[in-house]
Biotite code that builds the C-alpha atoms (Angstrom):
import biotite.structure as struc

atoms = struc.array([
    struc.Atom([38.068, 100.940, 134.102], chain_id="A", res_id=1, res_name="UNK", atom_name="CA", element="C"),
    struc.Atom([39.453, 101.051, 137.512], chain_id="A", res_id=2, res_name="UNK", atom_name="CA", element="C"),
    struc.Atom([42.101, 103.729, 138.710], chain_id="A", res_id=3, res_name="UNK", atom_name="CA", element="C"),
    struc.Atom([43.632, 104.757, 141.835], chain_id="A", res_id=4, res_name="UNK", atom_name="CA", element="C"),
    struc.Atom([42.903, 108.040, 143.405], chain_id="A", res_id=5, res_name="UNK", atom_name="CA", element="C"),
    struc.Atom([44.887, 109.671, 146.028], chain_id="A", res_id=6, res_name="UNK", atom_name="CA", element="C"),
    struc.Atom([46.078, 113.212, 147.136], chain_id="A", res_id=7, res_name="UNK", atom_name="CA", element="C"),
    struc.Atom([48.585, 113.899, 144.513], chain_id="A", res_id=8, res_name="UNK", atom_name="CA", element="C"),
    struc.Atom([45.623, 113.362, 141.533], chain_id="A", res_id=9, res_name="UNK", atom_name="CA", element="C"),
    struc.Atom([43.989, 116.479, 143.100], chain_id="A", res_id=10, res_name="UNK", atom_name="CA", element="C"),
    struc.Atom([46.939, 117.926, 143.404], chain_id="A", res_id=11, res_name="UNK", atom_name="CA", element="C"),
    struc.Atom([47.372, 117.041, 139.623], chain_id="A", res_id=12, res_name="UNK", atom_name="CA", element="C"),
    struc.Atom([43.829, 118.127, 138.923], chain_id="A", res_id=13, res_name="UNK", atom_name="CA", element="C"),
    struc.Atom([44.224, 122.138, 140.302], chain_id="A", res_id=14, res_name="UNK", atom_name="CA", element="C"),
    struc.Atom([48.024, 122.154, 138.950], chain_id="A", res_id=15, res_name="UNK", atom_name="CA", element="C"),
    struc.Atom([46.939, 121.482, 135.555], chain_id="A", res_id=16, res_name="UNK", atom_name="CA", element="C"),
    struc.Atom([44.823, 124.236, 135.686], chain_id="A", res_id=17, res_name="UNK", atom_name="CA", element="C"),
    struc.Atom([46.996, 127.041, 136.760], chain_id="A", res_id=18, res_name="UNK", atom_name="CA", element="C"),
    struc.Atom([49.527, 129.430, 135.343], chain_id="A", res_id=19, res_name="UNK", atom_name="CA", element="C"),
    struc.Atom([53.006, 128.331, 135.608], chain_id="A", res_id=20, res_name="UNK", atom_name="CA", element="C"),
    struc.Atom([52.827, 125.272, 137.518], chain_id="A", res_id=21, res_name="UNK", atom_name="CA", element="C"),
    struc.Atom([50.578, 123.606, 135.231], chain_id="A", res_id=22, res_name="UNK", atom_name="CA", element="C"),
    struc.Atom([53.650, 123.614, 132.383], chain_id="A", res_id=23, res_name="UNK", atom_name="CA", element="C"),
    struc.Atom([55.843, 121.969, 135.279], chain_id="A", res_id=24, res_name="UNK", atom_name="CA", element="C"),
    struc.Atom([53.034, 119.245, 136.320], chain_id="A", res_id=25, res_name="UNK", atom_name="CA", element="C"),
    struc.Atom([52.020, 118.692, 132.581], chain_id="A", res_id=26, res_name="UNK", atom_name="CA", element="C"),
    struc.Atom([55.530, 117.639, 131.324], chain_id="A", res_id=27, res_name="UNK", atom_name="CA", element="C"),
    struc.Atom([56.043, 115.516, 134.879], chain_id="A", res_id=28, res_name="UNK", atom_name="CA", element="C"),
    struc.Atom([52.783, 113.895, 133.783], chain_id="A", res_id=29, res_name="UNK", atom_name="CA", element="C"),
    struc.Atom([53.620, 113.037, 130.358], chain_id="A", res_id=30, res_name="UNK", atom_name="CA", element="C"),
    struc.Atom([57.048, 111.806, 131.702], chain_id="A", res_id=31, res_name="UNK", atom_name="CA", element="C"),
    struc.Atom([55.284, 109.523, 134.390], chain_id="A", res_id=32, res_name="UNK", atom_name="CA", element="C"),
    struc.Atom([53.168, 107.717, 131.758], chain_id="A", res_id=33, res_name="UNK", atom_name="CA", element="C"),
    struc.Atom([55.409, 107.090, 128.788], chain_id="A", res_id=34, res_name="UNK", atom_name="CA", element="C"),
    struc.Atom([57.777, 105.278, 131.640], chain_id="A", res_id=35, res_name="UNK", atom_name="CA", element="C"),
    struc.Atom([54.870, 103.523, 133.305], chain_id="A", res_id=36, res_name="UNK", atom_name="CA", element="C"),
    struc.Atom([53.510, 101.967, 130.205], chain_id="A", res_id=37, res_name="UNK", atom_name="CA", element="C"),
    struc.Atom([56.738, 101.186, 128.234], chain_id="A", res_id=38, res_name="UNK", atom_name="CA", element="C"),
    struc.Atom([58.027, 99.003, 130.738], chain_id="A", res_id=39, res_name="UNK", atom_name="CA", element="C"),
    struc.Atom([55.118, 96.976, 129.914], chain_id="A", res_id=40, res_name="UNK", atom_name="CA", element="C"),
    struc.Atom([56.342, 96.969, 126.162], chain_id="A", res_id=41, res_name="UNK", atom_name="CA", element="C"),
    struc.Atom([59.186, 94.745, 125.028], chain_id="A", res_id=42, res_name="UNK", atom_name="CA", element="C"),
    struc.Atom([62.348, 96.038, 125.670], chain_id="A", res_id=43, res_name="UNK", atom_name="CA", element="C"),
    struc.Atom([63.144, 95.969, 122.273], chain_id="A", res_id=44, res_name="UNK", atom_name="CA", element="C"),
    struc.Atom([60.236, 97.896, 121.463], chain_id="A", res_id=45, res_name="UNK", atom_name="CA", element="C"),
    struc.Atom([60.377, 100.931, 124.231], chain_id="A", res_id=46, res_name="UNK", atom_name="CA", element="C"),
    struc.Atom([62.811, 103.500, 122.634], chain_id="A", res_id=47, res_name="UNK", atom_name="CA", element="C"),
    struc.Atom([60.959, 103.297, 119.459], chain_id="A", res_id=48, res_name="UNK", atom_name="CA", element="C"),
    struc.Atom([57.221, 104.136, 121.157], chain_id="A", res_id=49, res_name="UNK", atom_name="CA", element="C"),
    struc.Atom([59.256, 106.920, 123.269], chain_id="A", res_id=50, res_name="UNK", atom_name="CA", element="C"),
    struc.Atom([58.256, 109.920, 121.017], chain_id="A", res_id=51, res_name="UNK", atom_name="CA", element="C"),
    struc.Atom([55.028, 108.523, 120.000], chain_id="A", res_id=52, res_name="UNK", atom_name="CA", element="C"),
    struc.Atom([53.761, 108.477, 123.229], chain_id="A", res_id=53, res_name="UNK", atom_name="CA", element="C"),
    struc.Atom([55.119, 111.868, 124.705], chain_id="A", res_id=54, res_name="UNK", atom_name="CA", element="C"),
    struc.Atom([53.235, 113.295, 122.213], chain_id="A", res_id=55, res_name="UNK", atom_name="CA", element="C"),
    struc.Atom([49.836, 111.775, 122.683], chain_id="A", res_id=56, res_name="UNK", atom_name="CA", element="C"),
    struc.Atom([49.942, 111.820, 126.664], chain_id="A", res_id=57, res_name="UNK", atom_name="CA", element="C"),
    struc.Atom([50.895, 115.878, 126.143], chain_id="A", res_id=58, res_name="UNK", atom_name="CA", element="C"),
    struc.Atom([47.716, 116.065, 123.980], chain_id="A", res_id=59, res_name="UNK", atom_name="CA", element="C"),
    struc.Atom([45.758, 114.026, 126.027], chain_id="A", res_id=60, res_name="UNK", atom_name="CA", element="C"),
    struc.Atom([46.635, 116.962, 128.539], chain_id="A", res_id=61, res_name="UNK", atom_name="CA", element="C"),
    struc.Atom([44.345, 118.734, 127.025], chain_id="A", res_id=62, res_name="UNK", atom_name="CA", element="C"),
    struc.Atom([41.857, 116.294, 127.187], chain_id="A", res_id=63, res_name="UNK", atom_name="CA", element="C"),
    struc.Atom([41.982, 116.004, 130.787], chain_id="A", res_id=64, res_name="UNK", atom_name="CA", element="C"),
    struc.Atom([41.506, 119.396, 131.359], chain_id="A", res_id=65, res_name="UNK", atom_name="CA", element="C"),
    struc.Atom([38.424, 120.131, 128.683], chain_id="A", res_id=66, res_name="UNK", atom_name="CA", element="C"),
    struc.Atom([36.741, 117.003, 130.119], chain_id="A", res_id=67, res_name="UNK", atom_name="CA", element="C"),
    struc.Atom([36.944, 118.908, 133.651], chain_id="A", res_id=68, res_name="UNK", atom_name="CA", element="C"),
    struc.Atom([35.905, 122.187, 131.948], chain_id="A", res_id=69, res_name="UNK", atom_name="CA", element="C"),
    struc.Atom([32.410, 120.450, 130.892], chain_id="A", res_id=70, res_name="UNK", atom_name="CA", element="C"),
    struc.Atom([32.031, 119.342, 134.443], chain_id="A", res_id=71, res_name="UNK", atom_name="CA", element="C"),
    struc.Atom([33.080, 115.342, 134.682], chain_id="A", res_id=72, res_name="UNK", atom_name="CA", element="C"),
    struc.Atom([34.239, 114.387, 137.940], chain_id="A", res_id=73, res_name="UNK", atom_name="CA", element="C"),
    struc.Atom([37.959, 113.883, 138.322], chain_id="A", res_id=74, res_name="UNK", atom_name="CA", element="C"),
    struc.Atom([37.679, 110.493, 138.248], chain_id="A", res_id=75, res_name="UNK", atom_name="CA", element="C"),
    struc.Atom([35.930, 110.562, 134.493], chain_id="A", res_id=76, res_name="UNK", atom_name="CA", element="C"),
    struc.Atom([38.253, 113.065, 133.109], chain_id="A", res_id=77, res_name="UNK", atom_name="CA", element="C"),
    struc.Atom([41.265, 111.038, 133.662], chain_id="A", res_id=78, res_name="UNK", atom_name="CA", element="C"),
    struc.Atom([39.254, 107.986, 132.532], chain_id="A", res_id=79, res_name="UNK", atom_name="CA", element="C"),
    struc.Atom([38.766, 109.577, 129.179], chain_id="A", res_id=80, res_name="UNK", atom_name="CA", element="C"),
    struc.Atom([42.048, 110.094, 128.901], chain_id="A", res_id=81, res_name="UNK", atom_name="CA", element="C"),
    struc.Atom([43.180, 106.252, 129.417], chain_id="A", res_id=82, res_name="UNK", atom_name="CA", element="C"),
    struc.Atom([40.693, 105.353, 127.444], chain_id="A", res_id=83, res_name="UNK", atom_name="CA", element="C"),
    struc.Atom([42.094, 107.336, 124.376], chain_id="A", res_id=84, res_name="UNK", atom_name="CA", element="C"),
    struc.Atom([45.336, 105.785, 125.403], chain_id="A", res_id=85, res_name="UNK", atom_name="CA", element="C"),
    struc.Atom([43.948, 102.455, 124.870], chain_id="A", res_id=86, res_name="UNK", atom_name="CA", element="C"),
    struc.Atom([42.690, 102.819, 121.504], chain_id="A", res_id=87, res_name="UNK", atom_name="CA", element="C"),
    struc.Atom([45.671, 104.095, 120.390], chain_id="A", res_id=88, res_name="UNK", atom_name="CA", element="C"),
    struc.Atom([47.603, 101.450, 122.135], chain_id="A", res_id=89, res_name="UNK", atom_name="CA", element="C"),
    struc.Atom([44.516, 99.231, 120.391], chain_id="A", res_id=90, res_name="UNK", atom_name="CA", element="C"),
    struc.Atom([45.191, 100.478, 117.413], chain_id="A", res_id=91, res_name="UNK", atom_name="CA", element="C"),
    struc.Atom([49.153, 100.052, 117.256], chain_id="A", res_id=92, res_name="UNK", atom_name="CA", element="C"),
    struc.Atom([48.461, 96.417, 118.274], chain_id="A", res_id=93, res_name="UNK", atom_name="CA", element="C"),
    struc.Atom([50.021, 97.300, 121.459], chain_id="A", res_id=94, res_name="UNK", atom_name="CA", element="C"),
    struc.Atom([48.049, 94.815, 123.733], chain_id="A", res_id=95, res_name="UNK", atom_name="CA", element="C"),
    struc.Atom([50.539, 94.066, 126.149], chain_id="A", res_id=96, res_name="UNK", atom_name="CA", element="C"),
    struc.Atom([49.951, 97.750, 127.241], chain_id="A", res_id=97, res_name="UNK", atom_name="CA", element="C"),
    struc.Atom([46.461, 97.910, 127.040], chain_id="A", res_id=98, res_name="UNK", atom_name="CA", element="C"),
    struc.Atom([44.858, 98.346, 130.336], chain_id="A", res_id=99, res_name="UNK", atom_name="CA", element="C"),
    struc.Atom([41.501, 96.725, 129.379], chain_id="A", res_id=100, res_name="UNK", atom_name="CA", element="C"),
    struc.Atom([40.644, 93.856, 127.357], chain_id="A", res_id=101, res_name="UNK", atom_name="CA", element="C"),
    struc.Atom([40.682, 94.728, 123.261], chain_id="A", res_id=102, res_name="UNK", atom_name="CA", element="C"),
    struc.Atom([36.503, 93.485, 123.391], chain_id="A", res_id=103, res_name="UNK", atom_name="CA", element="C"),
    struc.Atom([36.212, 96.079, 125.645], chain_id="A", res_id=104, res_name="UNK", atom_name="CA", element="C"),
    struc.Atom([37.154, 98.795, 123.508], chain_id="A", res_id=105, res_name="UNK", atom_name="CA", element="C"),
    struc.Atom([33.380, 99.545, 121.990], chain_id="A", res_id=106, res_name="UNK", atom_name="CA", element="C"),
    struc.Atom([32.226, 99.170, 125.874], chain_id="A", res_id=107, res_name="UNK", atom_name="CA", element="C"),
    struc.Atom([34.381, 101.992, 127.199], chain_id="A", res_id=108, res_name="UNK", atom_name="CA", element="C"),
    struc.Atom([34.207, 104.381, 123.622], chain_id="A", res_id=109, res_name="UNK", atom_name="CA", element="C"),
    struc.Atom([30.482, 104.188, 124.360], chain_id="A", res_id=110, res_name="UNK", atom_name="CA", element="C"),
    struc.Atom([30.654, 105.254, 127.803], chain_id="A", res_id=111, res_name="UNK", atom_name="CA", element="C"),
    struc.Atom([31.891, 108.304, 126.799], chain_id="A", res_id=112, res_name="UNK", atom_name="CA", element="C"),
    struc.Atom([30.310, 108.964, 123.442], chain_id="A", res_id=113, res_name="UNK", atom_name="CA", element="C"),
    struc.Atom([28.780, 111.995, 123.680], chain_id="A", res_id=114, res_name="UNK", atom_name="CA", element="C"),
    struc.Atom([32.282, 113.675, 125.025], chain_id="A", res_id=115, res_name="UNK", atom_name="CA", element="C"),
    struc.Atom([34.115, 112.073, 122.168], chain_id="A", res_id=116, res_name="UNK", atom_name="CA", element="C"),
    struc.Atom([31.687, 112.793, 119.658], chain_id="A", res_id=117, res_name="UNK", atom_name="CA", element="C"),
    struc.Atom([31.267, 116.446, 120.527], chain_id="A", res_id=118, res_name="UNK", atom_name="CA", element="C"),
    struc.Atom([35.565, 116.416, 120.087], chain_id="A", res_id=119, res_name="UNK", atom_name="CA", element="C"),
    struc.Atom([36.012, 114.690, 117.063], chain_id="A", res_id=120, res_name="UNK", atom_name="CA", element="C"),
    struc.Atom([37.651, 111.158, 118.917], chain_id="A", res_id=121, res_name="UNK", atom_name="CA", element="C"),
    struc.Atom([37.020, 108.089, 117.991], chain_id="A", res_id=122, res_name="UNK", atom_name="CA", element="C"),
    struc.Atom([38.481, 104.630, 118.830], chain_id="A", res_id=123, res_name="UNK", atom_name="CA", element="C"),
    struc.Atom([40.164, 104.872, 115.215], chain_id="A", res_id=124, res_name="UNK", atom_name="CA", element="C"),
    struc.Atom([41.133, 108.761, 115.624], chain_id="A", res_id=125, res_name="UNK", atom_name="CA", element="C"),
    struc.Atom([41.835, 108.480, 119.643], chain_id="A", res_id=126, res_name="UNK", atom_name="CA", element="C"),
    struc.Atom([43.011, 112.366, 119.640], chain_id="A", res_id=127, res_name="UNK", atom_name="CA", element="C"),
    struc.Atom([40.347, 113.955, 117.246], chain_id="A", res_id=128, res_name="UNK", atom_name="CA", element="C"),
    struc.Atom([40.899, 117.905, 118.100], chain_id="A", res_id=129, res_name="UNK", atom_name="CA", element="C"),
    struc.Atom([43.492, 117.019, 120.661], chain_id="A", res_id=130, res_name="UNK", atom_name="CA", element="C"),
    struc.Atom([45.695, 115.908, 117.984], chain_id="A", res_id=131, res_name="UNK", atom_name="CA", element="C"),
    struc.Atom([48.527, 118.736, 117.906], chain_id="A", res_id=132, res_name="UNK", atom_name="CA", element="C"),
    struc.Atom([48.984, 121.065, 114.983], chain_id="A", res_id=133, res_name="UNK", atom_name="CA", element="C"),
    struc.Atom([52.735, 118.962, 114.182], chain_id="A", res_id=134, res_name="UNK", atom_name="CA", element="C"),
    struc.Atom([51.338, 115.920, 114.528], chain_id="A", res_id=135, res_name="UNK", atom_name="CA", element="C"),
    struc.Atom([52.486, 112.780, 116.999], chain_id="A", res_id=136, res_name="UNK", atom_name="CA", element="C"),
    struc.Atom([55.306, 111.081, 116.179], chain_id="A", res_id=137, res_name="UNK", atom_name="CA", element="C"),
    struc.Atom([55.235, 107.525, 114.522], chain_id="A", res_id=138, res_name="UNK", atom_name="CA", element="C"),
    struc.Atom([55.715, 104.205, 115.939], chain_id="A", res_id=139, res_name="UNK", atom_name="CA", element="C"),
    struc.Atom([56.204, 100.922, 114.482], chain_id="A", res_id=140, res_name="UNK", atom_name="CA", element="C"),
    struc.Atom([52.402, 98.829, 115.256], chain_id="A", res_id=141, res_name="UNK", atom_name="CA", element="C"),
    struc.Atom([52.573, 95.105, 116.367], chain_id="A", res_id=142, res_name="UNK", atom_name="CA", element="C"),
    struc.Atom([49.510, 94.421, 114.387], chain_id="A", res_id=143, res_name="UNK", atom_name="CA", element="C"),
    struc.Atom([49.615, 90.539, 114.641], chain_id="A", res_id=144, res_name="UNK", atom_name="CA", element="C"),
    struc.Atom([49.412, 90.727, 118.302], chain_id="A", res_id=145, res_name="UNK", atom_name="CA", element="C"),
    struc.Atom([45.666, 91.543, 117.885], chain_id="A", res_id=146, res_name="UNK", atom_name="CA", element="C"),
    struc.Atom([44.854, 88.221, 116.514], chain_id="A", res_id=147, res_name="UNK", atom_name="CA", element="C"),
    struc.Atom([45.265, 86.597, 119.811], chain_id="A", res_id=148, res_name="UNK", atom_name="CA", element="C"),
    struc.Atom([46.042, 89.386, 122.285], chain_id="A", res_id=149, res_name="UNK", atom_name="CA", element="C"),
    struc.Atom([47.141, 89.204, 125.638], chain_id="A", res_id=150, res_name="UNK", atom_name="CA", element="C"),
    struc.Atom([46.829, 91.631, 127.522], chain_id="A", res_id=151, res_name="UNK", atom_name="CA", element="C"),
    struc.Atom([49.210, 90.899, 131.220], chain_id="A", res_id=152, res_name="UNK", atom_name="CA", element="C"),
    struc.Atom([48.165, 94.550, 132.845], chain_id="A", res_id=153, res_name="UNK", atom_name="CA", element="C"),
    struc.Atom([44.654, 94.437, 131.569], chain_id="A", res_id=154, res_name="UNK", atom_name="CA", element="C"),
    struc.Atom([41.668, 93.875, 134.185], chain_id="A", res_id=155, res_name="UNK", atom_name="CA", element="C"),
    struc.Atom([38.372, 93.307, 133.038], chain_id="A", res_id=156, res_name="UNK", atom_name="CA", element="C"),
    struc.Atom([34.897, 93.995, 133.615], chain_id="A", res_id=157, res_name="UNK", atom_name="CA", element="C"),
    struc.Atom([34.866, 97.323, 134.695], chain_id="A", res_id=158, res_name="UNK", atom_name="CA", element="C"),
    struc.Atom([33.742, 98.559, 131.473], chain_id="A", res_id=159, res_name="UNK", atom_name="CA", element="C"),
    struc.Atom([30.395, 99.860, 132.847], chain_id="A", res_id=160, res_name="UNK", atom_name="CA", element="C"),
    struc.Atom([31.595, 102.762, 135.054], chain_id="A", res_id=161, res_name="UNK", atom_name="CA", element="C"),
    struc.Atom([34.489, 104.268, 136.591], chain_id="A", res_id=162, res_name="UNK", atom_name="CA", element="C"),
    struc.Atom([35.671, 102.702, 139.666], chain_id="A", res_id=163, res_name="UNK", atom_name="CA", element="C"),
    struc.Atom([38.387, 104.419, 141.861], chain_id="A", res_id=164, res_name="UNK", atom_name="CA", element="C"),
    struc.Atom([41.226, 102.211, 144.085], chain_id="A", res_id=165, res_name="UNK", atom_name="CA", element="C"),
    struc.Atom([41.452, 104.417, 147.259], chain_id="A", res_id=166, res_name="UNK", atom_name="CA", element="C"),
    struc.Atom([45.063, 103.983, 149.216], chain_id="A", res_id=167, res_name="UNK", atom_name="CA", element="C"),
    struc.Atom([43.318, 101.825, 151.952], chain_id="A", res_id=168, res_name="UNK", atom_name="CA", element="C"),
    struc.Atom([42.353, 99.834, 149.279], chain_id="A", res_id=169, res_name="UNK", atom_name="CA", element="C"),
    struc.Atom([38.516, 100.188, 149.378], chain_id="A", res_id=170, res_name="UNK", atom_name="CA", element="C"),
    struc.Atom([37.693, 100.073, 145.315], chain_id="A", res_id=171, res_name="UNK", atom_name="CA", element="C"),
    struc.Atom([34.618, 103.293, 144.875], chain_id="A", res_id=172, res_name="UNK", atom_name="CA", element="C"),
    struc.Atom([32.225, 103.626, 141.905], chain_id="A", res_id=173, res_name="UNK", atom_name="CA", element="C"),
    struc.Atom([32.515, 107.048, 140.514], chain_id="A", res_id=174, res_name="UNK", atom_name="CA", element="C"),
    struc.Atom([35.386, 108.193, 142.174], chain_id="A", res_id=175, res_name="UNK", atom_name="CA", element="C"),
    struc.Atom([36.164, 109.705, 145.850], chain_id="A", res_id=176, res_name="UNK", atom_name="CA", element="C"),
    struc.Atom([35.112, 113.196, 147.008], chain_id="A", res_id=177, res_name="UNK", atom_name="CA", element="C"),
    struc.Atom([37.563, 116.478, 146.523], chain_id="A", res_id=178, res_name="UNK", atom_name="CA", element="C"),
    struc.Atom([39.464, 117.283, 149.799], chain_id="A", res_id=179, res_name="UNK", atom_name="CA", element="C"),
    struc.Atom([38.617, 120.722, 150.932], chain_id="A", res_id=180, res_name="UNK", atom_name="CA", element="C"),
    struc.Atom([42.302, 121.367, 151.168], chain_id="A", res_id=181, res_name="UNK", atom_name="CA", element="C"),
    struc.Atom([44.664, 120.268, 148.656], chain_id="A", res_id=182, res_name="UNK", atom_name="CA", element="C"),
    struc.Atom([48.133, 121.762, 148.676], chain_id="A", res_id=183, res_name="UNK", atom_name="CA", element="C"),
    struc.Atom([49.514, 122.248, 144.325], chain_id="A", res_id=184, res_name="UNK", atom_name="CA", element="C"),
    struc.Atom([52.785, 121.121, 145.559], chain_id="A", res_id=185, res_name="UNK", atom_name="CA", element="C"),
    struc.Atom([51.852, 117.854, 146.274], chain_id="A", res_id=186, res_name="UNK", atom_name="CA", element="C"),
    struc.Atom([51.369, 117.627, 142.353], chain_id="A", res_id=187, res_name="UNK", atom_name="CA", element="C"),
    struc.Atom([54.247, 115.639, 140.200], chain_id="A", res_id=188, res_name="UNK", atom_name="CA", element="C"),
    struc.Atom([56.877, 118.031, 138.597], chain_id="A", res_id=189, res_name="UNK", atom_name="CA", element="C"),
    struc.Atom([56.310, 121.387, 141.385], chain_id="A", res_id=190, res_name="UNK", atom_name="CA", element="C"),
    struc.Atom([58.246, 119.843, 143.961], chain_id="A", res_id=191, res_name="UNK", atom_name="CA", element="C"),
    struc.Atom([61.286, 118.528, 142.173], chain_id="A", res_id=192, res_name="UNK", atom_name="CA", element="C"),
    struc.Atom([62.294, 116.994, 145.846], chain_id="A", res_id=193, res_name="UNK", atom_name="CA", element="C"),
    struc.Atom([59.319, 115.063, 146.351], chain_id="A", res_id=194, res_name="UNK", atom_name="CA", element="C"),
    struc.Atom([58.870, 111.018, 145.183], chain_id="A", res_id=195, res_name="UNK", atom_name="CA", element="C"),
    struc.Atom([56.096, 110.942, 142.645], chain_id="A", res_id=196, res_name="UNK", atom_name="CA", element="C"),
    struc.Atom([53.136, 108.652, 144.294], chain_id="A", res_id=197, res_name="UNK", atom_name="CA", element="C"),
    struc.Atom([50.189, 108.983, 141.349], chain_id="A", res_id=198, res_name="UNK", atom_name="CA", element="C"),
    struc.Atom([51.603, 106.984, 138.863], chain_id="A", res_id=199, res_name="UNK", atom_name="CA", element="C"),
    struc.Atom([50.142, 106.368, 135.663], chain_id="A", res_id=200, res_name="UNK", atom_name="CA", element="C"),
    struc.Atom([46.357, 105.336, 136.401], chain_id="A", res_id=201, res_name="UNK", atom_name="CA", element="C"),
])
């Protein structure tokens, strides 16, 4: 899969792991991606994915921040995290969300196998232990749509590693190196008077 990465994901990265500020970046977080990927859904269909997806990006939180635990790179963590995005999105027969192809889906599970295996995921059960103790809301699925999907914000062929988008442009395999100094308030949802610049990916 390819992502960007930029100041504000580190910033992310050491927010989401610290007292009090890591509430404030989480919810910012889960805010940024439910509005980045349902303006790719129907307009119709946005308000009724709303809760649904809150809840999984909140759990996938959690994710993030286990897959960093176990040592990943940044760059990996957060790709674990789209990637159990996708299958739900896969699942739901959400393609015109999906961010890779739907015959990628086995390619990019098996990437990570040995992470999702050791926490119950799979492409069918995208959360595993992740999945909160109340549950994720339900959405309607677009099942139908995965009989000839298209998939407008998917790129493929990056289903063999993780490649990183830097902001000059230059597209990295396996992500960029840390910056020895990275300020928390440049993470979303600590600075309330700062434009977020991470996005979704």
């Amino acid at each position: 899969m390819k992502l960007r990465q930029n100041i504000r994901h580190w910033a992310a990265k050491k927010a989401l792991t610290m007292p009090v500020v890591g509430k404030y970046t989480n919810d910012k977080l889960v805010d940024i991606h439910t509005d980045v990927f349902l303006d790719r859904a129907e307009e119709p269909r946005r308000e009724e994915r709303r809760a649904h997806l809150n809840d999984f990006f909140d759990a996938t939180m959690d994710t993030y921040v286990t897959a960093l635990e176990t040592g990943l790179p940044e760059a990996e963590a957060r790709e674990i995290t789209h990637a159990q995005a996708n299958f739900d999105f896969y699942n739901h027969g959400w393609t015109e969300m999906m961010e890779f192809p739907a015959d990628e889906v086995a390619e990019h599970y098996g990437r990570y196998e040995d992470f999702f295996a050791a926490h119950g995921i799979t492409i069918d059960d995208p959360l595993g232990e992740f999945r909160p103790a109340a549950g994720v809301a339900d959405a309607p699925s677009t099942p139908g749509k995965l009989d000839d999907p298209e998939h407008p914000h998917a790129e493929g062929g990056f289903a063999d590693d993780v490649y990183v988008e830097t902001d000059d442009g230059e597209v990295v395999v396996g992500g960029t190196e840390q910056p020895d100094e990275v300020a928390v308030d440049r993470a979303p949802g600590v600075d309330p008077d700062e434009a977020d610049e991470a996005g979704a990916d």
